[in-house]
ZAFI-241661 format. One line per 4 residues: number of its first residue (from 1); their letters; for each residue x, z, y of C-alpha. Coordinates in pm, 1 decimal. Each point is the difference from the previous one (the first is absolute). Example, Ala and Ser with C-alpha at 12.3 -4.5 7.8 and 13.67 -1.06 7.14 Angstrom:
2
1	AS	1230.0:780.0:-450.0 ~ 137.0:-66.0:344.0
END
This chain:
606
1	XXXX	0.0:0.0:0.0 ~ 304.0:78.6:259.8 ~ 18.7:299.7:212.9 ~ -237.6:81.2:292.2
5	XXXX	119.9:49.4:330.8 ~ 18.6:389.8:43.2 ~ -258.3:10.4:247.7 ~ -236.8:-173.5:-183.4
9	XXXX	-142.0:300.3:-190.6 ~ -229.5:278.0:60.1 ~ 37.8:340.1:-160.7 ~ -314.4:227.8:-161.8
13	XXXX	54.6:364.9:-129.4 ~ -159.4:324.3:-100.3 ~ 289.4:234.9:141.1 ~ 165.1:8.7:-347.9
17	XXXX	125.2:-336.9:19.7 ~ -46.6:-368.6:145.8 ~ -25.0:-356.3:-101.5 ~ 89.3:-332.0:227.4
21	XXXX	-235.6:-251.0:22.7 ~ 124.6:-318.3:88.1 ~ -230.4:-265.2:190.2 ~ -44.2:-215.3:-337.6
25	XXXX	-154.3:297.1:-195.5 ~ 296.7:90.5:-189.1 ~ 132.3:343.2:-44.2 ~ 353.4:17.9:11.3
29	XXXX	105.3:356.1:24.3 ~ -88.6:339.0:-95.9 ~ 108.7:346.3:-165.5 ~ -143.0:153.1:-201.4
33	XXXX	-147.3:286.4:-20.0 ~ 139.8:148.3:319.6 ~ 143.3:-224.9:286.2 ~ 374.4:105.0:-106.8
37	XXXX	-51.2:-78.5:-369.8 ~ 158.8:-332.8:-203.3 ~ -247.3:-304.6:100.0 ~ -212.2:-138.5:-222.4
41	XXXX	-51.8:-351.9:199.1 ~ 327.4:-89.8:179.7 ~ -31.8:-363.3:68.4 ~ 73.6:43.3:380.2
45	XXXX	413.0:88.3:-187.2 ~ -0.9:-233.7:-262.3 ~ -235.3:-334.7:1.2 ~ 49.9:8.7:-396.5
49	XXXX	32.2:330.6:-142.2 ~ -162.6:246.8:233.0 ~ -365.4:-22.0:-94.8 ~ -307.0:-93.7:202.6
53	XXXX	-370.3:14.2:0.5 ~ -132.6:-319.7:128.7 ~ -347.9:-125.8:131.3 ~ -94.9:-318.2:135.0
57	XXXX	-192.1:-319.9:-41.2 ~ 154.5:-254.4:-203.1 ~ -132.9:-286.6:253.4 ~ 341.9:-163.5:158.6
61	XXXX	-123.6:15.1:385.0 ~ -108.6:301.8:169.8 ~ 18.7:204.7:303.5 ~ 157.7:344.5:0.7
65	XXXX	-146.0:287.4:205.8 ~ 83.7:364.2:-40.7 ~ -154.7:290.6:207.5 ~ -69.7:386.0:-29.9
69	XXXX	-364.9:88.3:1.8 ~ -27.0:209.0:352.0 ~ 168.8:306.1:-4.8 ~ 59.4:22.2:-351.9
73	XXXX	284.8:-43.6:-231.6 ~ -287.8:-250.8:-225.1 ~ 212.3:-325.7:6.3 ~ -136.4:-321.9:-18.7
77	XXXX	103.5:-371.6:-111.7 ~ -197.8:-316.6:54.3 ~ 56.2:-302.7:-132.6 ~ -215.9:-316.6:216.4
81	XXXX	-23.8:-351.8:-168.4 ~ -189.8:-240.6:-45.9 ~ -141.6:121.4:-298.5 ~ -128.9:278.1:165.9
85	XXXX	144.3:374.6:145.4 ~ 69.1:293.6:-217.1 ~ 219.0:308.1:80.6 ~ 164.2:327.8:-183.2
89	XXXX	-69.6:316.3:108.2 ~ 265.8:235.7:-91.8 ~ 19.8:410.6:0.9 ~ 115.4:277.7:-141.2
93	XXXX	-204.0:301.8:33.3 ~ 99.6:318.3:124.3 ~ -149.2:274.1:-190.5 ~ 102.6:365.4:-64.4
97	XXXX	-138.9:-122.6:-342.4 ~ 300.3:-121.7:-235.9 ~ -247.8:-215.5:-224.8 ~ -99.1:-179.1:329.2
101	XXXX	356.6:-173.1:24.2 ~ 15.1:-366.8:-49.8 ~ 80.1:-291.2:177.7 ~ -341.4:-172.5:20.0
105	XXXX	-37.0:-422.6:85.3 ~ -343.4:-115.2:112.7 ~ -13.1:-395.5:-37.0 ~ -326.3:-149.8:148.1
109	XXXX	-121.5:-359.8:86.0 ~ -159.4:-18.4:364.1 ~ -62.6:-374.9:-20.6 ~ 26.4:-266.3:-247.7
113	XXXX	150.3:-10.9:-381.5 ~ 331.1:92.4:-36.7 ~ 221.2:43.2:-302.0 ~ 263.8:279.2:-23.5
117	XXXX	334.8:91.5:-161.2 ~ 105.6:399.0:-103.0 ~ 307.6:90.8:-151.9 ~ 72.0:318.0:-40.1
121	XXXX	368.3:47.7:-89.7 ~ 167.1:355.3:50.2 ~ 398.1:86.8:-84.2 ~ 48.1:332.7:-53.1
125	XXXX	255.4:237.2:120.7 ~ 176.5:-268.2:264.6 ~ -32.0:-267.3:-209.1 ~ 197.0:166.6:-316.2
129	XXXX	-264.8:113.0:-236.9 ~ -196.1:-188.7:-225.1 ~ -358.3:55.9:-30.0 ~ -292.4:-75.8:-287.8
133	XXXX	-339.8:-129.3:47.5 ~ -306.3:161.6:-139.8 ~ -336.5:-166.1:3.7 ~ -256.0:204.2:118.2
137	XXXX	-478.1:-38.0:-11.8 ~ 76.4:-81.3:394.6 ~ 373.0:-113.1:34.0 ~ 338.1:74.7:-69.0
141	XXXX	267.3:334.7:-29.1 ~ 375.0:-70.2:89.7 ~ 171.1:276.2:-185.1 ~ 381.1:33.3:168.0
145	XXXX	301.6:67.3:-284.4 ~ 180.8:173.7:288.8 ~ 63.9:344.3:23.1 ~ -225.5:76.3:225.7
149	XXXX	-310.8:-157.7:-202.1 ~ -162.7:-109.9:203.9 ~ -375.4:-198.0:-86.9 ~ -220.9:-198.9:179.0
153	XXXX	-360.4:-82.4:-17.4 ~ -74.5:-363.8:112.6 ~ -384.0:-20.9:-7.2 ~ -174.2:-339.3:63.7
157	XXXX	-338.3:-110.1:43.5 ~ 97.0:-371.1:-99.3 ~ 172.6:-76.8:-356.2 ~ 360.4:52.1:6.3
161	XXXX	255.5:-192.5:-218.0 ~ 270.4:251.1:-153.5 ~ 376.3:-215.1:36.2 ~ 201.7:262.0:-286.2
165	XXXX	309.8:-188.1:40.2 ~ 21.5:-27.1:381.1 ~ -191.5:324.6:11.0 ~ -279.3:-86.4:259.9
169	XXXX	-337.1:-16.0:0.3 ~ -178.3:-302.6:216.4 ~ -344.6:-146.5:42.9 ~ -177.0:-265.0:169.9
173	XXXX	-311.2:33.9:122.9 ~ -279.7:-222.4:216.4 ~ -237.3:178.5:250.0 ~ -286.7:-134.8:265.0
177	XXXX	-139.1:110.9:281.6 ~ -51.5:393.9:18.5 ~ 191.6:54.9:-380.1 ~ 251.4:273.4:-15.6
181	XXXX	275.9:105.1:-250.0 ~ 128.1:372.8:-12.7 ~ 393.6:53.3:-117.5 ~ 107.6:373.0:-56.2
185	XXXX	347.8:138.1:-93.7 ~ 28.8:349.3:-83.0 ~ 210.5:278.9:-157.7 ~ -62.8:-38.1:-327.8
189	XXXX	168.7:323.4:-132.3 ~ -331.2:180.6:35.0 ~ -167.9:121.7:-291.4 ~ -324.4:55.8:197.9
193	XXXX	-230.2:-275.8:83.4 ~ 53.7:-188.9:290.3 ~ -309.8:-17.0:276.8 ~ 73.1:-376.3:6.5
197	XXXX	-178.2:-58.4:-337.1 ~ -297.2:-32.3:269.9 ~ 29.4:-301.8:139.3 ~ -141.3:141.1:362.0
201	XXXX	242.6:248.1:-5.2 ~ 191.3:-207.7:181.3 ~ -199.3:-142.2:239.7 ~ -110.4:357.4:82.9
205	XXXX	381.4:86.6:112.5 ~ -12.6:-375.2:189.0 ~ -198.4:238.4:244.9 ~ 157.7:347.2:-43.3
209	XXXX	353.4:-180.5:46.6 ~ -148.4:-151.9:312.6 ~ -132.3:309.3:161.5 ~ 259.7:208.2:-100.8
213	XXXX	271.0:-220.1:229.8 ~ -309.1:-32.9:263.2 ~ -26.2:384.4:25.0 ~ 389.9:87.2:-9.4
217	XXXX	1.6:-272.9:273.4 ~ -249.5:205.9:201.9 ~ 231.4:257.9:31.4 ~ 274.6:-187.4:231.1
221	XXXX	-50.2:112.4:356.0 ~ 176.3:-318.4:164.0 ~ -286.4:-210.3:184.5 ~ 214.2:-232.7:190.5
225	XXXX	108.7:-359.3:6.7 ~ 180.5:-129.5:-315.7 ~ -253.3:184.9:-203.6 ~ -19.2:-197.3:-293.5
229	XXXX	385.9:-2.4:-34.0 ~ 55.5:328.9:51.5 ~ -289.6:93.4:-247.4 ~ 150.3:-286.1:-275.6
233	XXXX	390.5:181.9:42.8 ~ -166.2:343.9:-34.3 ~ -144.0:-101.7:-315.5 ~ 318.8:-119.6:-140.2
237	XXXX	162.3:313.0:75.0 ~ -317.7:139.1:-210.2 ~ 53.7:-199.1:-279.4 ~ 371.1:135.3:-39.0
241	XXXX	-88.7:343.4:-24.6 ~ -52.7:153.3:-339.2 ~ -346.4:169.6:-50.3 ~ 194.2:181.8:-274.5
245	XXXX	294.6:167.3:189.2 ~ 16.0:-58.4:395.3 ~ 289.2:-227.0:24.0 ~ -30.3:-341.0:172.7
249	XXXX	193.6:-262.7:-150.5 ~ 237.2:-232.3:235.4 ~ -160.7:-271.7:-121.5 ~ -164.1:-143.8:-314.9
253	XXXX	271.8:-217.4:-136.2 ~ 348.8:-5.3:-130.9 ~ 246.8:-283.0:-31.0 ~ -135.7:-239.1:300.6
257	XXXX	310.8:-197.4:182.6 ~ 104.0:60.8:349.2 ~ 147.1:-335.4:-8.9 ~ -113.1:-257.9:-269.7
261	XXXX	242.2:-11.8:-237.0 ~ 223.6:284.7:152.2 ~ 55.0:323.6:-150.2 ~ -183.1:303.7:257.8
265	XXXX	-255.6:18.2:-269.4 ~ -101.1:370.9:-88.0 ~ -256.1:202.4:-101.6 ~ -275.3:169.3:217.6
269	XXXX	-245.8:179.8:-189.1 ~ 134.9:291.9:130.7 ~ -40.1:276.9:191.6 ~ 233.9:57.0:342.7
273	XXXX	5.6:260.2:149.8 ~ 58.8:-212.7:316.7 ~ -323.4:-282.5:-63.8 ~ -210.6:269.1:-100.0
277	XXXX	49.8:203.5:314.7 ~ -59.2:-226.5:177.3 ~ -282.2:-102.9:-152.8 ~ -153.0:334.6:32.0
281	XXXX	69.0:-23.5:347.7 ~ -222.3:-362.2:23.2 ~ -267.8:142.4:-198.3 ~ -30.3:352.3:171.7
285	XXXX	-37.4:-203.1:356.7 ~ -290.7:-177.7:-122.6 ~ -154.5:333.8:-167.8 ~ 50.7:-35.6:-374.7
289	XXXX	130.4:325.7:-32.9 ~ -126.7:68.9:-295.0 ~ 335.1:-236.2:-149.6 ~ 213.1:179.6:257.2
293	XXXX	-108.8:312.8:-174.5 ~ 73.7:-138.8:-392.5 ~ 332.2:-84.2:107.5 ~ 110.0:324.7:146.1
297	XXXX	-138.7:195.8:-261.5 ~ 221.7:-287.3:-243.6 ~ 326.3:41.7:297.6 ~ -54.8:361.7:-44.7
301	XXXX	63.0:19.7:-382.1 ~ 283.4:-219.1:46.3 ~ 181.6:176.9:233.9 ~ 79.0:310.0:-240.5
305	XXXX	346.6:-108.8:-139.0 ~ 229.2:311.1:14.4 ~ 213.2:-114.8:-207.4 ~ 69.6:-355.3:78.3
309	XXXX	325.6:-136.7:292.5 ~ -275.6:-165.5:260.3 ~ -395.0:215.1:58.2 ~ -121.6:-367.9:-101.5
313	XXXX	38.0:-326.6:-134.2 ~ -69.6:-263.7:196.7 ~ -258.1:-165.0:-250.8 ~ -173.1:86.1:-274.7
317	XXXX	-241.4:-116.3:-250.5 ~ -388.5:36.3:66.2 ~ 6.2:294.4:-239.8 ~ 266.3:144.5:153.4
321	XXXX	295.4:-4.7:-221.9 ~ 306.5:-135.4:117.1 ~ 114.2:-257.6:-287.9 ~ 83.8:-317.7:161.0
325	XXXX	267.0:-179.0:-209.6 ~ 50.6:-353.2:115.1 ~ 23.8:-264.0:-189.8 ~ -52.6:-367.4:-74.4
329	XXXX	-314.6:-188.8:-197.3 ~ 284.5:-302.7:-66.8 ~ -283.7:-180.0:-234.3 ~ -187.6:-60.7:332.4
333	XXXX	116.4:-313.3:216.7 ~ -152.0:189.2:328.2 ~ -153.7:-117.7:233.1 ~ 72.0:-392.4:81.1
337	XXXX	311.0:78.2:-185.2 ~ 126.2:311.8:209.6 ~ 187.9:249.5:-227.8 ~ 51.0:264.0:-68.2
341	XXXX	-343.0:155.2:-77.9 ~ 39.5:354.3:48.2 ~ -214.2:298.9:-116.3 ~ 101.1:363.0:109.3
345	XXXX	196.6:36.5:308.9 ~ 353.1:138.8:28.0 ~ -42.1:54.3:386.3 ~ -163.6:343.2:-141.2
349	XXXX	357.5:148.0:-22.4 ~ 81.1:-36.0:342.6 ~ 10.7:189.9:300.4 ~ -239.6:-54.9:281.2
353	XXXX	-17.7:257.3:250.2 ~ -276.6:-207.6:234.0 ~ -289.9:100.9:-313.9 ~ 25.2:414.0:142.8
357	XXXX	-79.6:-163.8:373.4 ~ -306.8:-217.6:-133.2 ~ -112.9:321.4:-171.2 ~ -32.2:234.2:233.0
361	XXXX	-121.5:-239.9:238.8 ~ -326.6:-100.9:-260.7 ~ -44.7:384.7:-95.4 ~ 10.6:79.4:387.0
365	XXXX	-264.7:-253.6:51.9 ~ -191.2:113.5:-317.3 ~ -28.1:342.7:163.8 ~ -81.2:-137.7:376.6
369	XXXX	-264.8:-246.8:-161.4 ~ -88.6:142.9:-327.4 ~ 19.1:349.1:-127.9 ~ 232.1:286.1:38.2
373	XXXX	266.4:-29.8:-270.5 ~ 75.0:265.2:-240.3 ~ 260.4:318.6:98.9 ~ 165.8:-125.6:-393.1
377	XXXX	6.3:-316.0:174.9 ~ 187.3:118.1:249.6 ~ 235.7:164.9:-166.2 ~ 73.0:-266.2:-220.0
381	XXXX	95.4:-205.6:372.0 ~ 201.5:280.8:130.7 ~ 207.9:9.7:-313.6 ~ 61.7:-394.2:31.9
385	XXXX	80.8:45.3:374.8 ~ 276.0:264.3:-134.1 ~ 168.3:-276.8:-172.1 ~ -48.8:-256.0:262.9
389	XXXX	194.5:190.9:231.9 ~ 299.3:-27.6:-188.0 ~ -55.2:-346.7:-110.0 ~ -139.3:-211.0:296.5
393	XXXX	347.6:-96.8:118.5 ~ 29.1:-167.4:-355.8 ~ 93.1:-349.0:-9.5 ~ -271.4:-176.6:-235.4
397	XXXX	-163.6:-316.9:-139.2 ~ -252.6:-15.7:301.5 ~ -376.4:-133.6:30.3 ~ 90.0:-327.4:-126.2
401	XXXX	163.6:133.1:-347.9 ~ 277.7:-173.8:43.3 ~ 199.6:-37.3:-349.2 ~ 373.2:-67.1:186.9
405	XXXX	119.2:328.1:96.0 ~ -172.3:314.9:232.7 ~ 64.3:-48.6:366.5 ~ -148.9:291.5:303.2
409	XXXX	-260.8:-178.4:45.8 ~ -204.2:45.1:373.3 ~ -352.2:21.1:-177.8 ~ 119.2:221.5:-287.4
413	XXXX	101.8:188.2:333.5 ~ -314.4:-39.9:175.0 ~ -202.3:147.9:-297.1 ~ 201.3:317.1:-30.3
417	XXXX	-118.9:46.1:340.6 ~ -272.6:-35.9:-83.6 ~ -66.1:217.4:-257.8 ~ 140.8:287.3:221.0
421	XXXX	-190.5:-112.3:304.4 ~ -304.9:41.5:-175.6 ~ 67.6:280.9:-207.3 ~ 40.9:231.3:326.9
425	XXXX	-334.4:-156.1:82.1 ~ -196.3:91.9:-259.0 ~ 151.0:353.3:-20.9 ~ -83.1:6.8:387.1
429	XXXX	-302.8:-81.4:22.0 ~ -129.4:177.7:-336.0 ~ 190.0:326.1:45.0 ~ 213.8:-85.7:-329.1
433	XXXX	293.2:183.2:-106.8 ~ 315.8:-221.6:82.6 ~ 372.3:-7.3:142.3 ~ -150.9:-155.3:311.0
437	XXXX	304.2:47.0:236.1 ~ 264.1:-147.6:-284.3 ~ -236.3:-286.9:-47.3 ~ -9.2:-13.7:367.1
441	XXXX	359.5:-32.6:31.8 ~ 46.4:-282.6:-325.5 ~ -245.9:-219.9:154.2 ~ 140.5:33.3:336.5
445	XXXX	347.9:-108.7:-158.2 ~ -110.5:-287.8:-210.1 ~ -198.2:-179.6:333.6 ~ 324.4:69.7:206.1
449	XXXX	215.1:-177.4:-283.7 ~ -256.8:-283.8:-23.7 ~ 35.6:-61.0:357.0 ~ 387.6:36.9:36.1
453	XXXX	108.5:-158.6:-328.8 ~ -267.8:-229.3:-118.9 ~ -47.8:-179.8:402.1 ~ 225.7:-297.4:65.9
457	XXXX	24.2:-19.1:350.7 ~ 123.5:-377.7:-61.6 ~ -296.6:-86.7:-161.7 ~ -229.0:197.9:216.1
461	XXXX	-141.7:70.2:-384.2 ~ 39.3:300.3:-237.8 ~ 151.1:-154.7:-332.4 ~ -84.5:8.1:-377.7
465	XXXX	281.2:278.6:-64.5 ~ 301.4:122.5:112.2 ~ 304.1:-235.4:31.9 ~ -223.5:-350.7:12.0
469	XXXX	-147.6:-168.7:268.0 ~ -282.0:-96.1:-238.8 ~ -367.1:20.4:100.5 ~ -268.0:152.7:-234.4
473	XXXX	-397.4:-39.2:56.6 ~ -38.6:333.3:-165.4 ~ 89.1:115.8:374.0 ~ -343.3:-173.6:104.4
477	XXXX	-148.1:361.9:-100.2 ~ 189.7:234.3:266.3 ~ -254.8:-10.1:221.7 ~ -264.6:-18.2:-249.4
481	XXXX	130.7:340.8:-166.1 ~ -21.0:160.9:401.1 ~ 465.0:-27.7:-29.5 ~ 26.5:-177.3:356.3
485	XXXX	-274.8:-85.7:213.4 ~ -104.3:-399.9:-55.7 ~ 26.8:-51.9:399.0 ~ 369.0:128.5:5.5
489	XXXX	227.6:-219.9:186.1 ~ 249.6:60.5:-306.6 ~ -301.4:-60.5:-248.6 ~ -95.0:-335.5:156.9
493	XXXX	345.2:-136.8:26.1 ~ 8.6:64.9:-370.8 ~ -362.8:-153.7:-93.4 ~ 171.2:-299.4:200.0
497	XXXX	302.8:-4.7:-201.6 ~ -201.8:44.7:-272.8 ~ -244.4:-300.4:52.2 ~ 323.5:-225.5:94.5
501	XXXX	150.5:65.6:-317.4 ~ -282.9:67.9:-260.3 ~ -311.5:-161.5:135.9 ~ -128.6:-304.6:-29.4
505	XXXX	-270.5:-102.3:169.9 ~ -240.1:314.2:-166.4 ~ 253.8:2.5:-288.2 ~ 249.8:274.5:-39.3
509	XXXX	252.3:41.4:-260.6 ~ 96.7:329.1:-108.0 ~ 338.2:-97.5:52.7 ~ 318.8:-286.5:22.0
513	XXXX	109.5:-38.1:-379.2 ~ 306.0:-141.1:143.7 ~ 92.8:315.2:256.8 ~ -156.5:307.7:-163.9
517	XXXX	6.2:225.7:-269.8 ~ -191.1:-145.3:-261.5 ~ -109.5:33.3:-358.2 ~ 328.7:-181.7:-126.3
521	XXXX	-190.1:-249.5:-194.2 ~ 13.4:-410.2:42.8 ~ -226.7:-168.9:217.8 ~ -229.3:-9.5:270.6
525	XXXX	-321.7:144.4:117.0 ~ -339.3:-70.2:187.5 ~ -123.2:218.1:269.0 ~ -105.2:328.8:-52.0
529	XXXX	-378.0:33.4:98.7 ~ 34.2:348.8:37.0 ~ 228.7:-30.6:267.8 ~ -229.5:-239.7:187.4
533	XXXX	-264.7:243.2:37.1 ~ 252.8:249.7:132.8 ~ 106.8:-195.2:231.2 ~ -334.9:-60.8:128.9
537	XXXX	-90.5:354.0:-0.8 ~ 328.4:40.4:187.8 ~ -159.3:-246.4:289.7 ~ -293.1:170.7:18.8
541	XXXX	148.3:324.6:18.5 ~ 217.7:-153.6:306.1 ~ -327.2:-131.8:193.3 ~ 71.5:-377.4:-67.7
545	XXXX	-389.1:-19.2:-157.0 ~ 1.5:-387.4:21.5 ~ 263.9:-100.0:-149.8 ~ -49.6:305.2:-295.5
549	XXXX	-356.3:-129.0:-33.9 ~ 121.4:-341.4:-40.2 ~ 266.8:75.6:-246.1 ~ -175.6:200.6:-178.4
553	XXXX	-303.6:-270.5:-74.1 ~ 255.6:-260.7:-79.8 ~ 80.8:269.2:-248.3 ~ -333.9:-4.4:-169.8
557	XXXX	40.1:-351.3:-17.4 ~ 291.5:31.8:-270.4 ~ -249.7:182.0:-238.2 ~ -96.0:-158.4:-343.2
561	XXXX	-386.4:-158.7:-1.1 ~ -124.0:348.0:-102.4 ~ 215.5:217.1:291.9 ~ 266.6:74.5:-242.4
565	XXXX	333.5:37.4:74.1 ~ 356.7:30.2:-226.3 ~ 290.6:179.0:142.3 ~ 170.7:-342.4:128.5
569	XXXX	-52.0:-298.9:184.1 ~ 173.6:-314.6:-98.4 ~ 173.2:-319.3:179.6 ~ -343.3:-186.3:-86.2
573	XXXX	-235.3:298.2:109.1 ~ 48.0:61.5:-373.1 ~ -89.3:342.2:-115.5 ~ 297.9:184.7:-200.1
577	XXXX	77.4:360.6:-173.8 ~ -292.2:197.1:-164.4 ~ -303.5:-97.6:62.6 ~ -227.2:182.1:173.7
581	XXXX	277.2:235.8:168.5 ~ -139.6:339.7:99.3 ~ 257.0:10.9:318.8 ~ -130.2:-284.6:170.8
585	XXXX	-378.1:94.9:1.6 ~ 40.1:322.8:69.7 ~ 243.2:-106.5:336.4 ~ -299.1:-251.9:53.9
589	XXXX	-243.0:272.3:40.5 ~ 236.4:224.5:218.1 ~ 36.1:-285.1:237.9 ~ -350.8:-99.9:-4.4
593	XXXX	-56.9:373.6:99.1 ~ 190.3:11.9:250.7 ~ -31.0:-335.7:191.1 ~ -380.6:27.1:-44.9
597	XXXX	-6.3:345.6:187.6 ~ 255.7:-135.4:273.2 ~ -198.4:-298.4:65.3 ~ -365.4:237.9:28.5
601	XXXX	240.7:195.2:212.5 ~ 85.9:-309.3:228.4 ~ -347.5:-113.6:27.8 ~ 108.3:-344.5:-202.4
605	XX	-364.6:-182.4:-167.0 ~ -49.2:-106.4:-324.9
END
């Protein structure tokens, strides 16, 4: 079939795990059973051997259109020929019910006759475990020989042909106007019956899955332009947090190239520290803190490590444990041919100081916005803030994980102040118990090194780390985190270093590959999205509403057909990296938030 583009998919889930949809009906990727588990359908990695479950008229011409149903996470796919229109409707439904799991597909006919094509083809465990069919009254079992075991229930309301030696199941099938056809897959490792022996058991959670995204929805507090946007990025942030555990995943994929062909190709099924903050931080603006809450209580139990070198690790898994060997799937191609595919992620053994800055800053929020946190809470924090202040001086591997050596990085910097800035506070302004005037004094010293060793007075610019003149769009979020004031004569001369050197046109790059420390791998990369939004965020924070507003549309512009974004942006307008990338919808939503307030502020229409 070839490889889609990356942004031609859309992504369902029931906050366990997530499937991509791709604009010709096929799906190409998910895990199974939780978002961080081996994949069952991988075809987005390799075109031959990942697995897919496909769904499409067999007529040669059609039109492809792909949409969410309105505030929802209900996905839908139409096909419009001449024959007639017809369209999937694809869910998952999210249920504190464990039997209601499955990954339901909703075929109808609007218009017309038109024949169809299934094939349901899973490989187990990445691709490396064989699997068994097993007829059932109303479909098919795939019975994994990994370790793991897993099973799937395929059920079908059309006849399905059983392929043993490919191991797939397919059918074809002809419907007319009004005619529907229901496919299921399930957990099959239940001995209990399933509710989706009734047939209108799934039509029934068609409407709960619906007003169960409708009414979370409800609960966002942000009424201003870029609604639907903001609303769509929210939801995506949703649909990477674990129902199960409180952790928000980075994003839903692993393995996806930040250059086609090159080699920046990890694994993101994580959860950072870092991402996760920060997505807190989105979510708690527009009032979900309900999440905000989750993840604490998750932060909480993660912080008690007494006997470990650093309070945390910098990632984890969504169940909290900290085993994240890397390594390579080498029977995958990757994607258009970019190896390695990793799984795991060695960046967990480094040091990243910035994580204790994004931290504090999201629990700080949590208690201004949400609830008051916990005095074990806080006594977890104070014990990390003890080893900060011998450590914040370290030199480390920096925002950006960089894989060639640590450096002092100036946001590793910036976060340590951070942390200390708004640990004094929360213990001022809660009567806490803290070392308030040795805090005091840290965080005093780390702003007066950033501003004597990390300024260049040639460049007018404060620079990546010490002994470069590199520039790094991390620094977009000094004034953001409340460092330097974003109308400082020494801010702006660095925003304007900044956009000569890293922006184009409403395009920033994180960095120069050729000038700064980087990940010490081959290649290039695309623009970092991320970084885009900052930088408009950093206009509006500096009054210069036009040309933030303007930016920051052209922005929306780069999202897929659904308002999807990955972490990159190509040469071609190409999305690249894992797909959809947690970081650049939740910096979406913080510069919606605050552009949309300046703007009411400034008396600007529309």
């Amino acid at each position: 079939m070839g490889y889609q583009p990356i942004e031609h998919y859309g992504m369902i889930g029931d906050l366990h795990t997530v499937a991509l949809v791709a604009r010709n009906g096929s799906i190409d990727y998910m895990c199974f059973p939780k978002l961080d588990s081996p994949s069952i359908f991988c075809r987005i990695l390799d075109d031959e051997k990942g697995g897919h479950f496909s769904l499409s008229p067999i007529h040669s011409e059609y039109r492809l259109k792909q949409l969410y149903l309105s505030n929802s996470a209900v996905l839908f796919t139409r096909f419009l020929s001449s024959n007639g229109v017809s369209e999937i409707s694809d869910f998952m439904p999210v249920s504190d019910q464990d039997a209601d799991r499955a990954l339901i597909r909703r075929v109808k006919v609007i218009r017309g006759q038109m024949t169809f094509e299934m094939v349901c083809e899973p490989a187990f465990d990445y691709g490396r475990a064989e699997h068994s069919l097993q007829e059932t009254t109303d479909g098919v079992i795939f019975r994994s020989s990994g370790k793991d075991g897993t099973s799937l229930r395929l059920r079908s309301q059309v006849p399905l042909v059983l392929n043993q030696q490919d191991q797939h199941v397919n059918a074809r099938f002809t419907l007319t106007t009004g005619e529907t056809a229901t496919f299921i897959l399930e957990d099959a490792s239940s001995p209990e019956p399933s509710p989706y022996e009734d047939p209108a058991h799934a039509a029934r959670k068609f409407i709960e899955t619906v007003n169960y995204w409708r009414g979370w929805l409800n609960q966002s507090k942000y009424q201003g332009r870029w609604r639907e946007m903001v609303n769509r990025s929210a939801m995506i942030l949703k649909l990477l947090t674990s129902k199960e555990f409180g952790s928000i995943a980075a994003s839903a994929t692993f393995g996806l190239p930040e250059e086609i062909g090159g080699e920046r190709n990890w694994d993101y099924r994580y959860t950072w520290i870092r991402d996760a903050s920060f997505t807190l931080y989105a979510l708690s603006r527009l009032g979900f803190t309900g999440e905000a809450a989750e993840f604490i209580h998750w932060i909480q139990e993660r912080s008690a490590r007494p006997d470990s070198d650093t309070p945390l690790e910098i990632m984890y898994r969504l169940d909290g444990s900290s085993i994240l060997d890397e390594f390579t799937l080498d029977h995958f191609e990757g994607y258009m041919g970019s190896k390695p595919v990793r799984i795991g992620n060695a960046a967990a053994s480094q040091l990243q100081l910035d994580i204790y800055g994004e931290l504090f800053d999201s629990v700080y929020l949590f208690d201004k916005y949400g609830e008051h946190i916990s005095l074990e809470l806080w006594e977890r924090l104070r014990s990390i803030l003890v080893w900060l202040a011998d450590h914040w001086n370290q030199a480390d591997e920096g925002i950006w994980e960089i894989r060639g050596g640590r450096h002092h990085f100036l946001y590793s910097r910036l976060m340590c102040w951070v942390a200390f800035d708004r640990a004094i506070r929360l213990a001022s302004k809660r009567s806490l118990p803290g070392l308030i005037p040795e805090w005091t004094k840290i965080r005093d010293e780390i702003y007066s090194e950033i501003h004597s060793r990390f300024w260049d007075p040639e460049l007018g610019a404060f620079v990546q780390h010490l002994d470069t003149k590199a520039l790094d769009a991390s620094s977009l979020l000094m004034p953001l985190v409340r460092f330097i004031s974003p109308t400082d004569t020494r801010w702006l001369s660095h925003l304007k270093a900044i956009e000569s050197h890293l922006v184009y046109d409403s395009l920033v790059y994180r960095y120069d590959v050729d000038t700064a420390a980087t990940d010490g791998l081959r290649g290039e990369e695309g623009t970092f999205s991320i970084c885009s939004f900052w930088f408009v965020e950093c206009l509006s924070r500096a009054g210069d509403l036009d040309r933030a507003r303007f930016y920051f549309e052209k922005m929306l512009g780069y999202a897929n057909h659904v308002g999807l974004y990955a972490e990159e942006l190509g040469l071609h307008g190409e999305h690249l990296g894992n797909f959809p990338q947690a970081f650049t919808h939740l910096a979406l939503i913080s510069a919606a938030f605050d552009l949309n307030r300046r703007l009411d502020r400034a008396g600007h229409a529309g």
